[in-house]
N, C-alpha and C positions, 0 to 999 in steps of 0.2 A: 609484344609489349615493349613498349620503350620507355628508358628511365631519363630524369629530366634531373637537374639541382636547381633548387633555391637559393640564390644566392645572394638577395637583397631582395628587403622590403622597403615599400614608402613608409617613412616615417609618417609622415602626419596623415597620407589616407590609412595606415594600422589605427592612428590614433581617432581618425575620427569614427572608424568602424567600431572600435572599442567604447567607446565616448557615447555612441547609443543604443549598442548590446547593452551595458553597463544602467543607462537613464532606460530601456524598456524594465530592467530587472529591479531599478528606484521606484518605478509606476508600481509595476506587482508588489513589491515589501509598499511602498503606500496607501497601496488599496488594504493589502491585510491590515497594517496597523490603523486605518481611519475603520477598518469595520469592529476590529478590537477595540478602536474606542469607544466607536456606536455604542457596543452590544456590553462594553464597562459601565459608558452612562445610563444605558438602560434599566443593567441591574444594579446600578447604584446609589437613582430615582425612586426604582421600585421597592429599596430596602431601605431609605430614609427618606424622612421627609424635607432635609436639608440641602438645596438645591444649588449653594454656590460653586461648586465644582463642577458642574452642569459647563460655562460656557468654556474655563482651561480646557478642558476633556475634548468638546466639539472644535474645539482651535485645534488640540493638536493634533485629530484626526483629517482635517482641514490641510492642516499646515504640512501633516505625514507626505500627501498628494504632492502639493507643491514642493518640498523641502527635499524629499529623498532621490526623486528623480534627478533635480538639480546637482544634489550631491556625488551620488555616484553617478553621473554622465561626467563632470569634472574629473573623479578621481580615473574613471574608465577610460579617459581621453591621455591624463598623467600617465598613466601605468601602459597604457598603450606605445605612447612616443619610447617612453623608457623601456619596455621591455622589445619596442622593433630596432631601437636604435645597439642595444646591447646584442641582439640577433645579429644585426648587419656587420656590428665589429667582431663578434666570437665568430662568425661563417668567413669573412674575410682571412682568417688565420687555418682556419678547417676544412674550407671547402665549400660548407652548406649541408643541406639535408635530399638526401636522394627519394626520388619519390617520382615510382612506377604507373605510369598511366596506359589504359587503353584504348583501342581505337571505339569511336561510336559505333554504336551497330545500327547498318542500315535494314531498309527492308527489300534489297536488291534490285528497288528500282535505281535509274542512275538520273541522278538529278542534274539538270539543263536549263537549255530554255526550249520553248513547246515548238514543235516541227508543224508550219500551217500549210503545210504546198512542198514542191519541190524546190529546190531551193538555185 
């Protein structure tokens, strides 16, 4: 087992990896809140007959989609830079973070290139 440090990260490849973990987890809270609209305007129809709330409701279900992704992939992208950039200076002072890796495991054959003839 051999152990390895981290000692720096990319800032802006953290930030961009974060930036769209961050805009996949906007899409999910979007989809919930557009189906909670859905299913608000459904039974909101269904228990009056006064329907101007009807298109607000479908907008912001609409807009949840578009609107949260965009938001948290921004903030996911902020908080990315900032918190690899603040790693890179505390590791600078410390060392880094150690971290134990092992070797793959094969399946004993040995990998080459294929033998056609004698060579």
């Amino acid at each position: 087992m051999a152990t390895t440090t981290i000692r720096r990260f990319g800032v802006l490849s953290v930030g961009k990896i974060m930036g769209m973990l961050y805009a996949l987890i906007g899409l999910i809270a979007g989809a919930i809140f557009a189906l909670l609209s859905l299913v608000g305007l459904g039974i909101g129809s269904a228990l009056s007959q006064d329907t101007q709330g009807a298109f607000p409701a479908a907008l912001f279900g609409v807009g949840a989609i578009i609107i949260l992704p965009l938001f948290y992939g921004c903030i996911g992208f902020v908080g990315g830079i900032i918190s690899s950039a603040i790693y890179n200076l505390v590791s600078g002072m410390t060392g880094g973070i150690e971290v134990e890796l092992s070797a793959p495991v094969t399946s004993g054959v040995p990998i080459g290139a294929p033998s056609y003839g004698q060579a």
